[in-house]
Gaussian input, Z-matrix of N, CA and C with variables (Angstrom, degrees):
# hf/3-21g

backbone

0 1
 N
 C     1     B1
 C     2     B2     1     A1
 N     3     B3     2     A2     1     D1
 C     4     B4     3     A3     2     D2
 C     5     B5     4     A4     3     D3
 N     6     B6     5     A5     4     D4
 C     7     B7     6     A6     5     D5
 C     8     B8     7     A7     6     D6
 N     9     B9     8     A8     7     D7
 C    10    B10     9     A9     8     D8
 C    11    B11    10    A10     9     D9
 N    12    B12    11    A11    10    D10
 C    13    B13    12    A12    11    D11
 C    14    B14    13    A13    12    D12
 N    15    B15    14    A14    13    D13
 C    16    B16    15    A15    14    D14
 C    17    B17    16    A16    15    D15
 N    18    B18    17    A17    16    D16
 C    19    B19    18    A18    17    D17
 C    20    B20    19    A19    18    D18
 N    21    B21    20    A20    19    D19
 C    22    B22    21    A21    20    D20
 C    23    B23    22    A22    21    D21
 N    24    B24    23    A23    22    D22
 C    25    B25    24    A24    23    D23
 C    26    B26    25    A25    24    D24
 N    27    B27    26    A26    25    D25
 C    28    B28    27    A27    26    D26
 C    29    B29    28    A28    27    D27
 N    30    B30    29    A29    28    D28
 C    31    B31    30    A30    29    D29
 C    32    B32    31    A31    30    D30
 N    33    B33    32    A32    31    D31
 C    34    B34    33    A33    32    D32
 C    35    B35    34    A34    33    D33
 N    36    B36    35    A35    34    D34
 C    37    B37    36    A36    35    D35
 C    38    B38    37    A37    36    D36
 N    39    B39    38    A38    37    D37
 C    40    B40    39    A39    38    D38
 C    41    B41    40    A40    39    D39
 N    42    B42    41    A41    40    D40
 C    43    B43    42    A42    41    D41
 C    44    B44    43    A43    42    D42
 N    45    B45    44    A44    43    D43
 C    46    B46    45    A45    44    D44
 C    47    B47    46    A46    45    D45
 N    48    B48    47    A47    46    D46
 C    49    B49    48    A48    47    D47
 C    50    B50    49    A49    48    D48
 N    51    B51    50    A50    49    D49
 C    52    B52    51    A51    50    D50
 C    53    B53    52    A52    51    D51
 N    54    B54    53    A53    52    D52
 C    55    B55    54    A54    53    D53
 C    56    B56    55    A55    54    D54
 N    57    B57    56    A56    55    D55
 C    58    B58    57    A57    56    D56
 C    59    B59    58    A58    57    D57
 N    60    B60    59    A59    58    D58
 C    61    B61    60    A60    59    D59
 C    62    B62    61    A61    60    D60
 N    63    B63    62    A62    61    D61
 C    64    B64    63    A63    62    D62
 C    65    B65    64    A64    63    D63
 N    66    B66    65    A65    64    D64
 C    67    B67    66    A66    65    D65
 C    68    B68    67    A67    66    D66
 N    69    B69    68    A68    67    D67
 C    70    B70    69    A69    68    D68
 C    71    B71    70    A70    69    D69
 N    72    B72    71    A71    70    D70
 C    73    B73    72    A72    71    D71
 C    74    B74    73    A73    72    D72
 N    75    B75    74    A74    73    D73
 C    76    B76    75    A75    74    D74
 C    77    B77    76    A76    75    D75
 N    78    B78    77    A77    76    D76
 C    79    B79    78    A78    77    D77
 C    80    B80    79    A79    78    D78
 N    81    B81    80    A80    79    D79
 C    82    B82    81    A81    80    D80
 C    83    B83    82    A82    81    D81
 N    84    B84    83    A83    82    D82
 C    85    B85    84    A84    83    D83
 C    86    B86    85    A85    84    D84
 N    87    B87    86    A86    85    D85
 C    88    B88    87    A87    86    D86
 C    89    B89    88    A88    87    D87
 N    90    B90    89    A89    88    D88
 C    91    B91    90    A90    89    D89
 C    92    B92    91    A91    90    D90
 N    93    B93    92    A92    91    D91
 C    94    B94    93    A93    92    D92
 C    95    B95    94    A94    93    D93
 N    96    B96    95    A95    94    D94
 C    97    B97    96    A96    95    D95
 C    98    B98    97    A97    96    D96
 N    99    B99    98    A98    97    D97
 C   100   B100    99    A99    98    D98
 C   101   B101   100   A100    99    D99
 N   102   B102   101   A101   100   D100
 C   103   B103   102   A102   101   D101
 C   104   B104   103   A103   102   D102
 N   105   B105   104   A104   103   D103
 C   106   B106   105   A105   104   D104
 C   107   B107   106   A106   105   D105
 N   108   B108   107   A107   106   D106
 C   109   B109   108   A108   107   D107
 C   110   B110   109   A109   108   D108
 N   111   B111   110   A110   109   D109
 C   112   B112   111   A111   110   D110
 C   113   B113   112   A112   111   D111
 N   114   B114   113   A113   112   D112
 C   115   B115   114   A114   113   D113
 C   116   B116   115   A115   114   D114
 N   117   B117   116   A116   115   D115
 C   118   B118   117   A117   116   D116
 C   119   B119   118   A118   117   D117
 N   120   B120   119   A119   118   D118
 C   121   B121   120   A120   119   D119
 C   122   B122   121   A121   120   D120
 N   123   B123   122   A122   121   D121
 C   124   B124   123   A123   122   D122
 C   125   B125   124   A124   123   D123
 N   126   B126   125   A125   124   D124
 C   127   B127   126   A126   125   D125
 C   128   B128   127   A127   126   D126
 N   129   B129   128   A128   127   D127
 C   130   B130   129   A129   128   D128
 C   131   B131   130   A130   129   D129
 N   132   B132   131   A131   130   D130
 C   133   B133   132   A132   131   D131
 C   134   B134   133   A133   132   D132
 N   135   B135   134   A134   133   D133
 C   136   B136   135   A135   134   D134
 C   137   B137   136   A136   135   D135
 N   138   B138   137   A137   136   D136
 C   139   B139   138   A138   137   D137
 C   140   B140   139   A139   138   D138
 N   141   B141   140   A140   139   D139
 C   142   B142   141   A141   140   D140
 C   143   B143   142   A142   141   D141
 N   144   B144   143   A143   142   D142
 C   145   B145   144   A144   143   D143
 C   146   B146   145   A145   144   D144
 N   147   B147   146   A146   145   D145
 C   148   B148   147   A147   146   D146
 C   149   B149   148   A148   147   D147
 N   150   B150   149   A149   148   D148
 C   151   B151   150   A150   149   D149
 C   152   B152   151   A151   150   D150
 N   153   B153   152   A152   151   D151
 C   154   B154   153   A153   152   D152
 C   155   B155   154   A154   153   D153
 N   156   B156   155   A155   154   D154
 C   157   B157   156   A156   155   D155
 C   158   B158   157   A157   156   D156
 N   159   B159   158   A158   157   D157
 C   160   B160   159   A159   158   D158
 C   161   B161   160   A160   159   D159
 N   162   B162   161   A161   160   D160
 C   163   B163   162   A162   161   D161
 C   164   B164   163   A163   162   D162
 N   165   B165   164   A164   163   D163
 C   166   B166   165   A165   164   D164
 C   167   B167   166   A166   165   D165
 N   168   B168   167   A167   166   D166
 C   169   B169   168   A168   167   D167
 C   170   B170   169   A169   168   D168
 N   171   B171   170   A170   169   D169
 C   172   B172   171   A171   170   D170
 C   173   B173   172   A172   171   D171
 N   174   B174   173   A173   172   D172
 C   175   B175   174   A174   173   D173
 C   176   B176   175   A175   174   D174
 N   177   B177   176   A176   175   D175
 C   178   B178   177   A177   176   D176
 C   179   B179   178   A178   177   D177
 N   180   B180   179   A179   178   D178
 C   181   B181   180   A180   179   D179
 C   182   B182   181   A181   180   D180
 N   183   B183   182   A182   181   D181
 C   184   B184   183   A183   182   D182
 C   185   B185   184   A184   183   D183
 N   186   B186   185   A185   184   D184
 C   187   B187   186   A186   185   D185
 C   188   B188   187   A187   186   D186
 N   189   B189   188   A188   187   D187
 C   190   B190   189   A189   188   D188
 C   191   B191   190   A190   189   D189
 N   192   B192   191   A191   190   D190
 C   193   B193   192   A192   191   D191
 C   194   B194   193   A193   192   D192
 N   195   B195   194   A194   193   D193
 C   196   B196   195   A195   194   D194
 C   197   B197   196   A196   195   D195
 N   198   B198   197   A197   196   D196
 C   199   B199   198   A198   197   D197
 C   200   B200   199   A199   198   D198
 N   201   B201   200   A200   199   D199
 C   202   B202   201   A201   200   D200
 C   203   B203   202   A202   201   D201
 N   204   B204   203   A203   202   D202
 C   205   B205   204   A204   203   D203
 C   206   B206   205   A205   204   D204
 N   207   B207   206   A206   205   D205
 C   208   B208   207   A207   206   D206
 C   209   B209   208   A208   207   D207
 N   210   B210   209   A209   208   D208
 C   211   B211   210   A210   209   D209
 C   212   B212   211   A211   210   D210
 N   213   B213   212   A212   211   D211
 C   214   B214   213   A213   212   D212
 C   215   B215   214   A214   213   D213
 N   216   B216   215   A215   214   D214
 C   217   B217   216   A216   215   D215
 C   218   B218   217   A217   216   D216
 N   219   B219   218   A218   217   D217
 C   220   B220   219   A219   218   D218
 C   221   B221   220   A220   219   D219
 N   222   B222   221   A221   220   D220
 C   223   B223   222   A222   221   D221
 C   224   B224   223   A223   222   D222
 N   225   B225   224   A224   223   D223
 C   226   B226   225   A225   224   D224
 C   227   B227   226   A226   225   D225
 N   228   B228   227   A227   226   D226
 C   229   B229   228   A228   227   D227
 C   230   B230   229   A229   228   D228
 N   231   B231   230   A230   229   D229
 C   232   B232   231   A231   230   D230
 C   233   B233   232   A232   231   D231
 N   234   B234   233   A233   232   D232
 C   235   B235   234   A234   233   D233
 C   236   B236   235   A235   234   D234
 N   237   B237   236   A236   235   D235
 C   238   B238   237   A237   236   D236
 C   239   B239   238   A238   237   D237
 N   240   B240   239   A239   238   D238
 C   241   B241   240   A240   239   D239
 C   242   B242   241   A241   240   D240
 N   243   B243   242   A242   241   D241
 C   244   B244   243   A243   242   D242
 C   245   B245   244   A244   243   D243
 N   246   B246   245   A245   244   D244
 C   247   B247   246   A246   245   D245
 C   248   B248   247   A247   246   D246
 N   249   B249   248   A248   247   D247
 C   250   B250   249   A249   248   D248
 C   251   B251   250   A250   249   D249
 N   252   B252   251   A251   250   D250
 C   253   B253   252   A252   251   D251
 C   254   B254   253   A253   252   D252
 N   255   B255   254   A254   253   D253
 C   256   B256   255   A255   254   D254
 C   257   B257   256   A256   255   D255
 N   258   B258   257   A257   256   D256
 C   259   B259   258   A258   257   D257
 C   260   B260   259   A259   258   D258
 N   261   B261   260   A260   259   D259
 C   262   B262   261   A261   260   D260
 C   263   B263   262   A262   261   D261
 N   264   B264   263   A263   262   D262
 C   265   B265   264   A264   263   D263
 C   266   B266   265   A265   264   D264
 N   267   B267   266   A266   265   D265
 C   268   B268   267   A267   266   D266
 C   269   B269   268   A268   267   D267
 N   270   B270   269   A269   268   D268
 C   271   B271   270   A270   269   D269
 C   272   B272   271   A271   270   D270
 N   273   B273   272   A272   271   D271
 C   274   B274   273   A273   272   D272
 C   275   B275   274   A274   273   D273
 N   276   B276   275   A275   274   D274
 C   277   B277   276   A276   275   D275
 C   278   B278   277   A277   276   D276
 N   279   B279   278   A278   277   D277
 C   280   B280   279   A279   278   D278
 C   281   B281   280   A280   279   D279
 N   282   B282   281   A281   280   D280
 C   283   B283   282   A282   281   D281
 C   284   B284   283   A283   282   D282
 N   285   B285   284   A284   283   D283
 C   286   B286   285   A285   284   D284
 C   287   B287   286   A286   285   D285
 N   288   B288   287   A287   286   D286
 C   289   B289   288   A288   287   D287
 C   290   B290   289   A289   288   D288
 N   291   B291   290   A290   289   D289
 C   292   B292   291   A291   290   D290
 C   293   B293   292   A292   291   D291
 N   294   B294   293   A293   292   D292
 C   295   B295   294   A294   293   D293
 C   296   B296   295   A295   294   D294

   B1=1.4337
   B2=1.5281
   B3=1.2851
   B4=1.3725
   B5=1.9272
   B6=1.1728
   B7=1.8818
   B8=1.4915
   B9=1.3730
   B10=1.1011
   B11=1.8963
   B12=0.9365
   B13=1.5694
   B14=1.6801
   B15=1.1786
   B16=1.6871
   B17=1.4157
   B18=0.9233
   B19=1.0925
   B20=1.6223
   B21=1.8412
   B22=1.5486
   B23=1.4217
   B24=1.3958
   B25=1.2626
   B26=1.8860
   B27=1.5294
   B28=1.3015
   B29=0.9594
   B30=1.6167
   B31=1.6364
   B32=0.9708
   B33=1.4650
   B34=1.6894
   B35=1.5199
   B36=1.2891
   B37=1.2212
   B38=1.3629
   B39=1.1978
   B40=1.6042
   B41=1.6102
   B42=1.4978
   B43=1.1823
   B44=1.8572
   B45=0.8486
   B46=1.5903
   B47=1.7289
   B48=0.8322
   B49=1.6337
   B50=1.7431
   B51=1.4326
   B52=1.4670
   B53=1.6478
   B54=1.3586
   B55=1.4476
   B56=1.7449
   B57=1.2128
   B58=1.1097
   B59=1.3179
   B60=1.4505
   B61=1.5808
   B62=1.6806
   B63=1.0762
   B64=1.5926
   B65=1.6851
   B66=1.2988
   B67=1.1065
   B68=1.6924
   B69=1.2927
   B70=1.6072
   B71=1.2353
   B72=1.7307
   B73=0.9513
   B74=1.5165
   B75=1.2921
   B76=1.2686
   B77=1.7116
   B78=0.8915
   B79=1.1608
   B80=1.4220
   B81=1.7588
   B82=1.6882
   B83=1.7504
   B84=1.2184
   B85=1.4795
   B86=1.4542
   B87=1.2321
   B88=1.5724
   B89=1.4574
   B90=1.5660
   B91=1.5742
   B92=1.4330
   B93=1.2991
   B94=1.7115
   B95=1.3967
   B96=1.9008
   B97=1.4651
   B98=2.1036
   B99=1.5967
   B100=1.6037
   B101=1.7547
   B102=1.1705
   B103=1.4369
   B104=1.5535
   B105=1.4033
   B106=1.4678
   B107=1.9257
   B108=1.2392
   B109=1.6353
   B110=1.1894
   B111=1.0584
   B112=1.8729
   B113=1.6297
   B114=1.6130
   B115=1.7502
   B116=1.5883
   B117=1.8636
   B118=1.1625
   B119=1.6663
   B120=1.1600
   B121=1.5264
   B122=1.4333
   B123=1.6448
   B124=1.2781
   B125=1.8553
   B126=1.3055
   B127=1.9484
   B128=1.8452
   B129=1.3783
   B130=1.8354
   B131=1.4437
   B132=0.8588
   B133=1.5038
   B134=1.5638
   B135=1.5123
   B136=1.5319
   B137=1.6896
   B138=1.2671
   B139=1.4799
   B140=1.2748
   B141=1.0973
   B142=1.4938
   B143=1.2694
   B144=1.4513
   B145=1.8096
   B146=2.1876
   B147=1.5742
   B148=1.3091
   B149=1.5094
   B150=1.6321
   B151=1.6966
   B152=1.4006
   B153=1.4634
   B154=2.0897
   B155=1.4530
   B156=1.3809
   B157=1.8260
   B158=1.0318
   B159=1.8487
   B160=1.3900
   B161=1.2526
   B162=0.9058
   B163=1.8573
   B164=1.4835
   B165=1.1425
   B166=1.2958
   B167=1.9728
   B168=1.5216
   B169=1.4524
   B170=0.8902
   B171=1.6117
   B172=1.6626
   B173=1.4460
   B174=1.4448
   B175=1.6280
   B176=1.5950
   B177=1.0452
   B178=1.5499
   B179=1.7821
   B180=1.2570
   B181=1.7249
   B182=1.7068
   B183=1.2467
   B184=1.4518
   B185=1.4101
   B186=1.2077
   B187=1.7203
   B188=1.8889
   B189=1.2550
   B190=1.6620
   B191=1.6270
   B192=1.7445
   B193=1.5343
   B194=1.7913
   B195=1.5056
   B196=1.3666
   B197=1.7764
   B198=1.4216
   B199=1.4438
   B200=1.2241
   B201=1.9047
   B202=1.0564
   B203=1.5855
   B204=1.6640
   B205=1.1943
   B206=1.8202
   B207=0.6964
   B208=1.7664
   B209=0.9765
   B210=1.2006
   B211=1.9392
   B212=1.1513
   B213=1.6327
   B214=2.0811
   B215=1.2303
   B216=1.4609
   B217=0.9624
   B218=1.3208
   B219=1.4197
   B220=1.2959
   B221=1.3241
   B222=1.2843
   B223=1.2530
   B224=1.4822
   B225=1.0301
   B226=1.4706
   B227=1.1378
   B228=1.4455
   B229=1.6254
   B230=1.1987
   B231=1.7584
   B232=1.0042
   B233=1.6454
   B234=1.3961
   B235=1.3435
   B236=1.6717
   B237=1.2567
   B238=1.9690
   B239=1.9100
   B240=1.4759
   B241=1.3470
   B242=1.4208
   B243=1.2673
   B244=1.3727
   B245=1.7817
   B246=1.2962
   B247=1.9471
   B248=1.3918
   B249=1.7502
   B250=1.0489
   B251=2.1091
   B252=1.1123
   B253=1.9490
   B254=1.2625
   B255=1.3349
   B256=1.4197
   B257=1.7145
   B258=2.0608
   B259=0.8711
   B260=1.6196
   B261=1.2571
   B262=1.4780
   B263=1.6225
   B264=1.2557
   B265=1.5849
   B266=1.9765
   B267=1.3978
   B268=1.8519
   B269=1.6585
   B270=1.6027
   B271=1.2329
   B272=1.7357
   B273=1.4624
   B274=1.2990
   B275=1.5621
   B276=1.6560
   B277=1.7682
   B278=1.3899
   B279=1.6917
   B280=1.3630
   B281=1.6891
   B282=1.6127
   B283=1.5857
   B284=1.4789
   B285=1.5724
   B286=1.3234
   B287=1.4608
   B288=1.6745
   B289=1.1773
   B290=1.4114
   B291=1.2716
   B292=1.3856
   B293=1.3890
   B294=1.4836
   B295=1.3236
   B296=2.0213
   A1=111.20
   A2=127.92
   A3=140.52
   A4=93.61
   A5=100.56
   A6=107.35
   A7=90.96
   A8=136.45
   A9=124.12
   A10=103.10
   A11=108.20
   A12=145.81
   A13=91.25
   A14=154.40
   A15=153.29
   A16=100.38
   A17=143.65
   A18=147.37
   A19=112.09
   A20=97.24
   A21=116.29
   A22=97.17
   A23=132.06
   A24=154.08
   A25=96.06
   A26=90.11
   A27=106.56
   A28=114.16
   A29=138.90
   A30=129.53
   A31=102.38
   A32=133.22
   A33=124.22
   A34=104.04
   A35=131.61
   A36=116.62
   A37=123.76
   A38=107.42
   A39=118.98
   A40=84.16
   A41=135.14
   A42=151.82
   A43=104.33
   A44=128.05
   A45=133.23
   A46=117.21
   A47=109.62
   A48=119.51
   A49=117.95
   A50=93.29
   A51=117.72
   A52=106.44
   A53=105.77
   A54=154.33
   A55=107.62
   A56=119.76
   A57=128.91
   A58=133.47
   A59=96.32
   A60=96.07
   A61=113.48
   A62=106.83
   A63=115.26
   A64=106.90
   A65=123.67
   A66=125.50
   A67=111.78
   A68=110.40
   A69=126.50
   A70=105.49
   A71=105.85
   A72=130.05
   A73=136.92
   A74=140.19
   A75=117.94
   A76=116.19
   A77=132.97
   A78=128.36
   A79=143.89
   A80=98.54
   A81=114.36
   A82=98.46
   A83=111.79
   A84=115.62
   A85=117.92
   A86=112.40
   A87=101.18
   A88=106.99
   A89=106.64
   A90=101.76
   A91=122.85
   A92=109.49
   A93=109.36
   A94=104.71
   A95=80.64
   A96=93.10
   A97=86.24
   A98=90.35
   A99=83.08
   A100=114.17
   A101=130.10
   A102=145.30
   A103=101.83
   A104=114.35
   A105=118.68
   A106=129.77
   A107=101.03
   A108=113.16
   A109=106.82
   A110=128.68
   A111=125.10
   A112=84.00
   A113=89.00
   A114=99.21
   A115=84.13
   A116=114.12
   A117=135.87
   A118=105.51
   A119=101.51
   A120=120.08
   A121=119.38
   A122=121.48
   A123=118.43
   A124=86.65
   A125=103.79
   A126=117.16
   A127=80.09
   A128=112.07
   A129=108.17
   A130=99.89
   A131=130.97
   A132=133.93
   A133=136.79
   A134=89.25
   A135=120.54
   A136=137.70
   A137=135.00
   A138=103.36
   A139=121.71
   A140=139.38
   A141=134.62
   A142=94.21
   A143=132.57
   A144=103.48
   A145=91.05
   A146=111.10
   A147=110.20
   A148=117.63
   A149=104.95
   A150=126.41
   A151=90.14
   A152=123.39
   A153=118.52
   A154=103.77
   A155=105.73
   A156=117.62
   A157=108.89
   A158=121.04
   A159=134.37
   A160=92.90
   A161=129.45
   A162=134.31
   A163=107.77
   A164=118.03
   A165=127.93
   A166=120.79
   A167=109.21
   A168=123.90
   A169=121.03
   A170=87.28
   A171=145.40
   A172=114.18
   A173=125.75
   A174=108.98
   A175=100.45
   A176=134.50
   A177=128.72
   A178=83.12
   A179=140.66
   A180=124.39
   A181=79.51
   A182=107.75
   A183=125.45
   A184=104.59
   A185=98.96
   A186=101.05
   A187=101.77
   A188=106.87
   A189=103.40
   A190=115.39
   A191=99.61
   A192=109.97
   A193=94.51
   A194=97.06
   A195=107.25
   A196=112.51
   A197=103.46
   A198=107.02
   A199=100.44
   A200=100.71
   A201=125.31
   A202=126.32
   A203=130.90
   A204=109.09
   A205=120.07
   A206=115.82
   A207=99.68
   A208=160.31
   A209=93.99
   A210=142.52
   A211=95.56
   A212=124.13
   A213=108.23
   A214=90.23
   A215=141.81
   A216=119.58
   A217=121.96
   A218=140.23
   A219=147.68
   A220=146.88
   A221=132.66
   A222=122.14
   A223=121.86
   A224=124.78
   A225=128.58
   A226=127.07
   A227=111.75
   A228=135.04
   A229=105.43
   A230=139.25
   A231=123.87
   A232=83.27
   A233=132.31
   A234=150.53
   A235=95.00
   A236=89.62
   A237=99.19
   A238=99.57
   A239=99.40
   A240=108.11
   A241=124.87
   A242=125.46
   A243=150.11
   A244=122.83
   A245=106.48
   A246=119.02
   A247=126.94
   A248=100.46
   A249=116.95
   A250=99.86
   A251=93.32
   A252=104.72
   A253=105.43
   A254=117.28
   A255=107.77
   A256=80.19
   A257=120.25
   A258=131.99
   A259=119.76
   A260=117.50
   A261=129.02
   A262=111.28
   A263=101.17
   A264=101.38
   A265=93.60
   A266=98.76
   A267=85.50
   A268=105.56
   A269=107.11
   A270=110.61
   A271=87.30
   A272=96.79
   A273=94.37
   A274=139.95
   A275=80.91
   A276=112.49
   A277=120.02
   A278=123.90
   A279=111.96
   A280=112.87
   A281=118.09
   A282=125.46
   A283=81.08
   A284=101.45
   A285=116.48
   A286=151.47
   A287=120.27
   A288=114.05
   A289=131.77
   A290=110.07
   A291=137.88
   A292=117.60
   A293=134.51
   A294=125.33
   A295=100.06
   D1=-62.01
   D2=129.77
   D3=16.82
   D4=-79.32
   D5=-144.72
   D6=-70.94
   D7=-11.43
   D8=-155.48
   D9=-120.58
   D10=-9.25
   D11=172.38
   D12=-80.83
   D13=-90.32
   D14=122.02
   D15=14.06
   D16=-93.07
   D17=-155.06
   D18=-34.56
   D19=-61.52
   D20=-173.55
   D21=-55.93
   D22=-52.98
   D23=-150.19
   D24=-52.98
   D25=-72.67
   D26=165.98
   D27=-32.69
   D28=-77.69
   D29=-155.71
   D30=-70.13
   D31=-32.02
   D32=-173.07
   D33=-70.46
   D34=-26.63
   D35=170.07
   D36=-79.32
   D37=-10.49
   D38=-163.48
   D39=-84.11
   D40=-52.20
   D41=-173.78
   D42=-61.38
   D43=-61.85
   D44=159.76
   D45=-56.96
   D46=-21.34
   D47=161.18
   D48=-66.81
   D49=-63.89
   D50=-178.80
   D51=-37.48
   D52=-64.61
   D53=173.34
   D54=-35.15
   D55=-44.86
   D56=173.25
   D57=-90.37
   D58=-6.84
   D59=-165.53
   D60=-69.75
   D61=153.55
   D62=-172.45
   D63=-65.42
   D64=150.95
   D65=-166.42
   D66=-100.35
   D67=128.10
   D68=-157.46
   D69=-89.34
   D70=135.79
   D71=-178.69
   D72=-83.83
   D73=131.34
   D74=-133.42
   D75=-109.55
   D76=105.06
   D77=-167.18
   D78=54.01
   D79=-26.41
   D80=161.78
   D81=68.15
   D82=37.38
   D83=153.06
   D84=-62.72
   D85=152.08
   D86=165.31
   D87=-121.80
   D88=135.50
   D89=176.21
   D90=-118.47
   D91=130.77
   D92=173.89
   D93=-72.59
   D94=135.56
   D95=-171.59
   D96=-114.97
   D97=137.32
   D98=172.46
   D99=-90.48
   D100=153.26
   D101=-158.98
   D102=-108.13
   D103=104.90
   D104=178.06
   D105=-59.13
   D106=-22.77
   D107=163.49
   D108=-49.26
   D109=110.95
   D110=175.45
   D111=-143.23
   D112=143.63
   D113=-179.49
   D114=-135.81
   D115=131.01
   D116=151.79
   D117=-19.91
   D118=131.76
   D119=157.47
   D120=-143.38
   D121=173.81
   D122=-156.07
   D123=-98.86
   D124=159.61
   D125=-159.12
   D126=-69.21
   D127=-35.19
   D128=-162.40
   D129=-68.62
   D130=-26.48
   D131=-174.66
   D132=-80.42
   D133=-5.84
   D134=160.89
   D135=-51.24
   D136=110.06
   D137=-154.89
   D138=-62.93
   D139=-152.07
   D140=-169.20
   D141=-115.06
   D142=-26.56
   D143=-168.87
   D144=-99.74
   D145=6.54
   D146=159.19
   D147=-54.35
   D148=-49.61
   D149=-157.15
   D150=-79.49
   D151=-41.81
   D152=-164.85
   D153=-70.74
   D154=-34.59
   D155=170.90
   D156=-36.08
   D157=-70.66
   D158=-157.87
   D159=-76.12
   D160=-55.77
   D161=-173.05
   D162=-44.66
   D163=-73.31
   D164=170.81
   D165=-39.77
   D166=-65.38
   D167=158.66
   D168=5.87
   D169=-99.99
   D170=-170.72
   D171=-110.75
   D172=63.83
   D173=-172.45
   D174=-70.89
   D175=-14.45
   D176=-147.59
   D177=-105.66
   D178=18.34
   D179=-155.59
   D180=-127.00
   D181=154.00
   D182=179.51
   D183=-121.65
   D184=132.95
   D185=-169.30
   D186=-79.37
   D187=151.89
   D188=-175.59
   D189=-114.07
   D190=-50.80
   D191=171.11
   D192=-147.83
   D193=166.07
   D194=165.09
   D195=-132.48
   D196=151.16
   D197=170.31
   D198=-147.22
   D199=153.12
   D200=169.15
   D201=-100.59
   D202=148.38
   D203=162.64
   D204=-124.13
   D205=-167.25
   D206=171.23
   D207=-46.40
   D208=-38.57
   D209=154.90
   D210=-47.91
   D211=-57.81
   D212=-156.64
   D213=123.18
   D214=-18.86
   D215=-158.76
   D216=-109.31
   D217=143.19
   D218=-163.20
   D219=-104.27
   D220=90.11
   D221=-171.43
   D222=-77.36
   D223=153.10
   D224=175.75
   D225=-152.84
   D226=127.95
   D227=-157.56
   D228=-90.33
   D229=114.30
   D230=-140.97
   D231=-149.53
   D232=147.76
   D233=-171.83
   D234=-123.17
   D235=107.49
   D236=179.01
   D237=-88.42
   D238=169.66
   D239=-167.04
   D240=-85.01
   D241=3.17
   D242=136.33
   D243=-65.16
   D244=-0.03
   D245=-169.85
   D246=101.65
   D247=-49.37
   D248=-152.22
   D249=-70.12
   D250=166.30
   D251=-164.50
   D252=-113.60
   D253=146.43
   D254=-167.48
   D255=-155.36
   D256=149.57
   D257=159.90
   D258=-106.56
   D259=129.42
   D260=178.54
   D261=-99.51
   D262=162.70
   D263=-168.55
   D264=-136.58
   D265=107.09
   D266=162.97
   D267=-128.12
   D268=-162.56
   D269=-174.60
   D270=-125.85
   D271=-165.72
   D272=-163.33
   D273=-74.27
   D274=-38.53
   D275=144.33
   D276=-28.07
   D277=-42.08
   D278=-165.55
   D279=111.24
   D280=0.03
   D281=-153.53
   D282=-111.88
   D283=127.24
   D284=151.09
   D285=-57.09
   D286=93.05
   D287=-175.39
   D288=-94.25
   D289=147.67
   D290=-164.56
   D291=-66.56
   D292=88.36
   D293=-157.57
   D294=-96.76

């Protein structure tokens, strides 16, 4: 009676153990998050490995407007060669971000 008295004892802690454990953390990626504040700026004011980006990219895309946000980072309103408009997101570097 004893061993079976132990036994129960046991799984209920094993079960309240289980139960408690701290919640795991996942891989510890870091992700850029882009920042929606963007304030108009003039297309010239763009950095230069912004402009070799688009050039390179997209040579056929016409730039329309540019904005900046706090971060550094840049969106750009771009008229593809079919009409249709499309916005890009880089940093200052010229590296494409992931919206």
């Amino acid at each position: 009676m004893k061993k079976l008295v132990y036994v129960i004892a046991i799984v209920l802690g094993g079960i309240v153990v289980n139960a408690a454990e701290a919640p795991k953390v996942q891989d510890m990626l870091m992700e850029e998050f882009i920042i929606q504040d963007f304030t108009e700026i003039a297309t010239s004011d763009l950095p230069q490995a912004v402009i070799d980006a688009l050039t390179t990219d997209f040579p056929s895309a016409t730039l329309n407007k540019a904005y900046v946000n706090s971060e550094g980072q840049y969106k750009l309103e771009i008229a593809k060669e079919d009409g249709s408009t499309a916005a890009l997101y880089a940093d200052a570097e010229g590296n494409w971000l992931e919206m």
